[in-house]
C-alpha positions in Angstrom: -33.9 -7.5 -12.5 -31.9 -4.3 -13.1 -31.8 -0.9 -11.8 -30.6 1.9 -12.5 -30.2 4.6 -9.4 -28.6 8.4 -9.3 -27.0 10.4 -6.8 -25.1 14.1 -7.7 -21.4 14.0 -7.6 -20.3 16.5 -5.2 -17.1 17.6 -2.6 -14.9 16.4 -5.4 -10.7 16.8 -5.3 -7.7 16.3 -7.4 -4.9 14.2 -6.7 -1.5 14.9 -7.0 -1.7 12.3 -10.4 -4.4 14.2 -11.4 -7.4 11.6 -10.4 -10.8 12.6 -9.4 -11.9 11.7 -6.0 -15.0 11.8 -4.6 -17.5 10.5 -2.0 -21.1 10.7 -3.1 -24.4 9.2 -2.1 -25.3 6.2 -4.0 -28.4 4.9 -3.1 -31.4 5.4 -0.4 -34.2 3.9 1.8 -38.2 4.2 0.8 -40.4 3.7 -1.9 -39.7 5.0 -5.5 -42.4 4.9 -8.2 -41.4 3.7 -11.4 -43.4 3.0 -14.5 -45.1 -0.1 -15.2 -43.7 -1.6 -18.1 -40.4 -0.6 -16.5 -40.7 -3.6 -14.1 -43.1 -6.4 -16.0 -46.3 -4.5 -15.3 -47.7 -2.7 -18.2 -51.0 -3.4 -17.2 -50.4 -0.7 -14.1 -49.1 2.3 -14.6 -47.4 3.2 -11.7 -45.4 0.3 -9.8 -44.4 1.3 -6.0 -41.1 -0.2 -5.2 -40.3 -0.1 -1.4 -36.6 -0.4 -0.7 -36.3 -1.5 3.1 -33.4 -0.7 5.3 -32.3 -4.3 6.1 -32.0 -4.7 2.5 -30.0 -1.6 1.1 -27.8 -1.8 4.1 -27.9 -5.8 3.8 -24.0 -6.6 4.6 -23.8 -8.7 1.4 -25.5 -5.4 -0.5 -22.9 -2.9 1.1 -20.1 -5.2 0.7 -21.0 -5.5 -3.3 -20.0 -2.2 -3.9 -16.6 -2.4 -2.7 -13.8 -2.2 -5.9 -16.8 -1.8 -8.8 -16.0 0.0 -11.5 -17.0 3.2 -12.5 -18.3 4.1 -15.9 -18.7 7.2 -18.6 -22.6 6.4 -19.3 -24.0 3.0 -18.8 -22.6 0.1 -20.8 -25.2 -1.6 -23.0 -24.2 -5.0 -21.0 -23.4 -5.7 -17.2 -19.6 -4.8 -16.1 -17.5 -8.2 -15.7 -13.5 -8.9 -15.8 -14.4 -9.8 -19.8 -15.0 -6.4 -20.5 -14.2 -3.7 -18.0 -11.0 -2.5 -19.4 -13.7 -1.4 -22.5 -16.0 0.9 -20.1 -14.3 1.2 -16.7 -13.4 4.7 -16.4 -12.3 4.3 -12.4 -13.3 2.3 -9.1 -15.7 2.3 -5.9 -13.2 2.4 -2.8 -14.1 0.1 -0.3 -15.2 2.5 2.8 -18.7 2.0 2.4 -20.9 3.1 5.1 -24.9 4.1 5.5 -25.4 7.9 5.9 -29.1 8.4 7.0 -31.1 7.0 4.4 -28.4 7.0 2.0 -25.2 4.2 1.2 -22.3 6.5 0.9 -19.0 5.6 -0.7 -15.9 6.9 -2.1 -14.8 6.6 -5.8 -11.9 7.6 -7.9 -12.3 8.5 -11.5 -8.7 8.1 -13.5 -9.5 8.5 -16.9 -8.5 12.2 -18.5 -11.5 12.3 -20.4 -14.0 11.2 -18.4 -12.7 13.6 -15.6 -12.9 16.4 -18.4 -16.6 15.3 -18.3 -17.6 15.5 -14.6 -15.6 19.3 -14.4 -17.6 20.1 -17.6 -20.8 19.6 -16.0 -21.9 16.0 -16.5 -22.0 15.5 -12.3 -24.7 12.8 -11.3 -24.1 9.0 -11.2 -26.1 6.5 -11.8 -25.4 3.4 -10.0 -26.1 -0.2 -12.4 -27.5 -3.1 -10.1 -29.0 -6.4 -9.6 -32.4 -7.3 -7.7 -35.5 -9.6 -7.2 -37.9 -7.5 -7.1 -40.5 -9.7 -5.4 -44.1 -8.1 -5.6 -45.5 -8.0 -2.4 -47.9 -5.5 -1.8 -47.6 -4.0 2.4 -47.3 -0.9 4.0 -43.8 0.8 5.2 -43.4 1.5 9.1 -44.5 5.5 8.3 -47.7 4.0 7.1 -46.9 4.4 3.2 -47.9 1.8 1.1 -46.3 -0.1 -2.1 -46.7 -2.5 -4.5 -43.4 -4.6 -4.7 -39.9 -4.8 -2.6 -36.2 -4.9 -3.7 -34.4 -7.8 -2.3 -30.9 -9.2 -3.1 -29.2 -5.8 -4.2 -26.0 -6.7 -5.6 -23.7 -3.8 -7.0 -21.9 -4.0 -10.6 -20.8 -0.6 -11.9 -21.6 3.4 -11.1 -22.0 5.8 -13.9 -21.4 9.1 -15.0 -24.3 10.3 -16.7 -25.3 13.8 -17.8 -29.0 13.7 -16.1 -30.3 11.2 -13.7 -34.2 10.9 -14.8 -35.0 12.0 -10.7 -32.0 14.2 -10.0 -30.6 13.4 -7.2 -33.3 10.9 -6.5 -33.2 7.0 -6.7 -35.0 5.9 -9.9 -35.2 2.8 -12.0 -34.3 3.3 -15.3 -32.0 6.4 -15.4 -30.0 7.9 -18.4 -32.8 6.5 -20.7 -30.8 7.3 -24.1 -28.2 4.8 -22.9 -30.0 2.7 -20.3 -27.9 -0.4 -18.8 -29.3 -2.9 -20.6 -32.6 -3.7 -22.7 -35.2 -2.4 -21.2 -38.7 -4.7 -21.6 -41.0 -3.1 -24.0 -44.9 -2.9 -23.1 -46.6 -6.6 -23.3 -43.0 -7.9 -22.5 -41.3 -9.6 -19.8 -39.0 -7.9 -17.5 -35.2 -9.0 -17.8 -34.1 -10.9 -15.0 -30.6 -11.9 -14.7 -28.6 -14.1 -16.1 -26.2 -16.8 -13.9 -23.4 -14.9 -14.1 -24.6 -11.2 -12.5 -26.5 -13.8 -10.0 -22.9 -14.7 -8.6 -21.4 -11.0 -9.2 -20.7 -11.5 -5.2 -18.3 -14.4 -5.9 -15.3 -12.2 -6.2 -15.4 -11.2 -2.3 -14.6 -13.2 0.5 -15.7 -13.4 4.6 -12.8 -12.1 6.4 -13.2 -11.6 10.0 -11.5 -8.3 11.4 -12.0 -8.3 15.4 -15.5 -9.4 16.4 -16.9 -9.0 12.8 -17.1 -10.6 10.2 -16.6 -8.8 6.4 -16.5 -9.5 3.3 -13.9 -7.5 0.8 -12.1 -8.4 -2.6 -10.3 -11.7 -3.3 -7.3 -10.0 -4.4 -7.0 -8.4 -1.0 -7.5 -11.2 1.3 -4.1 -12.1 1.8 -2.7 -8.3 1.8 -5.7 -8.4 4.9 -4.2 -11.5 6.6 -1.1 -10.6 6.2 -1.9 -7.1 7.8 -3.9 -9.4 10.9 -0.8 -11.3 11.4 1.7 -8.7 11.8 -0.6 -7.1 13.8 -1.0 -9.9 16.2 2.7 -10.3 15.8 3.4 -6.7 17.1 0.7 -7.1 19.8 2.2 -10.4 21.3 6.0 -8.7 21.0 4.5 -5.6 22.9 2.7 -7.7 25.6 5.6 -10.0 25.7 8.1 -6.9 26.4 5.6 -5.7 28.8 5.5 -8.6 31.1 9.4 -8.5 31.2 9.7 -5.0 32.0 7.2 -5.8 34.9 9.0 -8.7 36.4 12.3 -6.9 36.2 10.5 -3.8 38.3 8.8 -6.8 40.4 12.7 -8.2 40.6 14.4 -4.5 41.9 11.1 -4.1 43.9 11.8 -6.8 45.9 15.8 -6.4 46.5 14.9 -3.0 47.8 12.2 -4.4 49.9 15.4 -7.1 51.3 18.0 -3.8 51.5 15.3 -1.9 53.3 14.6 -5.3 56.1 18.5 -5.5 56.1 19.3 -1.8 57.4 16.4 -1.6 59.3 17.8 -4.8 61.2 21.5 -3.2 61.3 19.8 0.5 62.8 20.8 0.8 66.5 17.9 0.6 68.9 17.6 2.9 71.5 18.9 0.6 74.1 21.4 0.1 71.5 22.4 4.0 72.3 22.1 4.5 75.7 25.1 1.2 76.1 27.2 3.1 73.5 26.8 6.1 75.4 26.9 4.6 78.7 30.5 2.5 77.3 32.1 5.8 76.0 31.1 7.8 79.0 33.0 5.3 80.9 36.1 4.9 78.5 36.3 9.0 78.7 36.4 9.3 82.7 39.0 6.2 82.8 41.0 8.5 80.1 40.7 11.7 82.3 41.6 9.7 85.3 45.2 8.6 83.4 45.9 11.8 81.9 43.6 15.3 82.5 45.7 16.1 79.4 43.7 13.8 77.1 41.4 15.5 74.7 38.2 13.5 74.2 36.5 15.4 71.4 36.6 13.8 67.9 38.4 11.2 69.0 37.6 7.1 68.5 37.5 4.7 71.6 40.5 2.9 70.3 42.6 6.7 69.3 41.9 6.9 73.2 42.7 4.1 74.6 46.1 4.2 72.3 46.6 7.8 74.0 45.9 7.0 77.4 48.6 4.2 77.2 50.9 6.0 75.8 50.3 8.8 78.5 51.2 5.9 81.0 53.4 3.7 79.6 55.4 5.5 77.2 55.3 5.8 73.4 57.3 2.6 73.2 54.7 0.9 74.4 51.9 1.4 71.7 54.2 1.4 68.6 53.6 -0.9 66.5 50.9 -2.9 69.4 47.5 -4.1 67.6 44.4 -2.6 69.0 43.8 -5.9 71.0 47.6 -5.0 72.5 46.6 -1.8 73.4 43.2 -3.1 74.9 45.2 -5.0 77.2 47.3 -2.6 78.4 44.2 -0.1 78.9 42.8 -2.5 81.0 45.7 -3.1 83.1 46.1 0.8 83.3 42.6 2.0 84.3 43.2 -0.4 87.4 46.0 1.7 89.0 44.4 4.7 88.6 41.4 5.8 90.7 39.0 6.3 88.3 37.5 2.9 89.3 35.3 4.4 91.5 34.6 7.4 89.7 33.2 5.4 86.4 31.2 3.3 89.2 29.5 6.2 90.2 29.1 7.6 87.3 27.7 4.7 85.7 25.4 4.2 89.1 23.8 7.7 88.6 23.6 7.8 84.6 19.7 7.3 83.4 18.8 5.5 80.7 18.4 7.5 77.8 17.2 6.7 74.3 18.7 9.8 72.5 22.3 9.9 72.0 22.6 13.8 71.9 20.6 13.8 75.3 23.5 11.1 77.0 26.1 13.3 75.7 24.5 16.7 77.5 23.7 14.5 80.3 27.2 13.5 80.8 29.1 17.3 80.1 26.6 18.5 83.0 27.4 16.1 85.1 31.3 16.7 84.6 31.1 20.2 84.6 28.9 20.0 88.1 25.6 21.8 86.2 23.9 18.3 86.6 24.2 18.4 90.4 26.9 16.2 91.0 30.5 15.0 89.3 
């Protein structure tokens, strides 16, 4: 059966081509009483249609909406690809959504004259529809009762009309000069359908977006997949770049980790210290003992060692001698001299130590006779 149902156009724009956009209310919950003869009842004069929620907000009824045309005044005939280019006046966008009680959506009207219309004052749409209306009397959840219930809404077209019969109201019927369709006269049948505004859902198709499942335009199907792919696309190439950017951190991570192991293995112990100290002690009162003339200060073992031979021996001696050279010749030095016994006792009385700063005071008091003893 066919319906007719009107909503005021309202928070309208105008696009930089000059369009007409809008998003309206299109259609509502609840029971809506309509005439008799209006629905295949001219014995009663008053038919209460009850429009449930899980019907007007049916995901097959919402998704019928999506890319109908829109229409100056109803057609005398339903809207289909044979004819639209005759009434269609603009189009239903396809971000259709419940608001309260109400199916909102957004449409674009792109023809100059009918725009001309809607600024002139002709501002309430009716929208042209499809239904059983099965006639099962019952009584709503608010405790209202009704005679019959719309099932099956399908969407074909939304018009501008000059006055919907209820305002702003739902209503069967609306625009009676020009009503969509032949209405049934009293004693008549209602019209019901005919095959081809049964199917009027054939030109959408199930796409599933995420964990849902939708159903939108033919024509946009593969713009949709296309869109799903590249997406998926872009989200693998991000995850994928992701993983590689954490197993190269993972990678210098772990070399730093390796550096870290390999200089804490290379740091001297304290034990470590107190033998370098201990040694250098030692090589300094063996120097002392050869020459008092030596300077020890900022001086390396071997720049010592060189010196103190040189101090013995003679210049000659070290010139152009390897360190090993000189080594030897130390060695063969610090026997004549009698700092033998002094590094003995020196080494006999110096304490361990395990800070290096600590040796070195330890040793300029004990040379300088503040430690007790040289």
């Amino acid at each position: 059966m066919k319906f007719l149902d009107t909503a005021s156009v309202a928070g309208t724009r105008r696009t930089a081509d000059g369009y007409l956009v809008a998003e309206v209310r299109t259609a509502r919950t609840g029971i809506q009483d309509y005439a008799g003869w209006e629905v295949g009842k001219p014995e009663k004069q008053v038919v209460r249609v009850y429009r449930p929620a899980e019907q007007v907000f049916a995901k097959d009824s919402l998704a019928s909406y999506a890319h109908r045309p829109v229409t100056n005044d109803h057609p005398d005939e339903a809207v289909s690809a044979e004819n639209w280019k005759d009434f269609a006046v603009g189009q239903i966008g396809d971000e259709v959504a419940r608001d309260g009680e109400f199916v909102r959506i957004p449409l674009i009207v792109m023809d100059a004259a009918a725009i001309k219309d809607v600024e002139a004052g002709k501002r309430e749409l009716s929208a042209g529809y499809t239904c059983d209306l099965a006639f099962e009397p019952g009584t709503t959840p608010d405790g209202q009762s009704y005679d019959a219930i719309q099932k099956n809404i399908k969407i074909n077209h939304v018009a501008i009309v000059s006055s919907g019969r209820a305002g702003s109201q739902a209503r069967i019927g609306d625009d009676a000069a020009n009503s969509w369709g032949v209405r049934p006269a009293p004693g008549h049948a209602p019209i019901t359908p005919s095959k081809k505004e049964d199917t009027m859902s054939d030109a959408l198709k199930t796409v599933v977006l995420g964990d849902k499942a939708v159903q939108v335009a033919v024509a946009d199907v593969v713009a949709i997949e296309k869109f799903k792919a590249d997406s998926a696309k872009a989200l693998a190439d991000a995850e994928a770049a992701h993983t590689e950017a954490i197993t190269a951190k993972d990678t210098e991570i772990g070399t730093l980790k390796a550096d870290l192991k390999k200089a804490q293995d290379a740091a001297l112990k304290p034990e470590d210290v107190s033998k370098l100290v201990a040694d250098r002690v030692a090589l300094e009162s063996t120097v002392k003992a050869i020459s008092a003339d030596i300077t020890t200060d900022g001086k390396t073992d071997a720049d010592l060692r060189k010196e103190a031979v040189a101090k013995a021996l003679g210049d000659e001696m070290v010139k152009d001698a390897s360190d090993a050279e000189i080594s030897g010749m130390f060695k063969a030095v610090a026997k004549d001299t009698a700092a033998g016994d002094q590094v003995r006792d020196t080494l006999t009385n110096l304490k361990p130590v395990n800070d290096a700063n600590k040796a070195q005071q330890s040793y300029v008091d004990r040379m300088t006779g503040r430690g007790g003893s040289k």
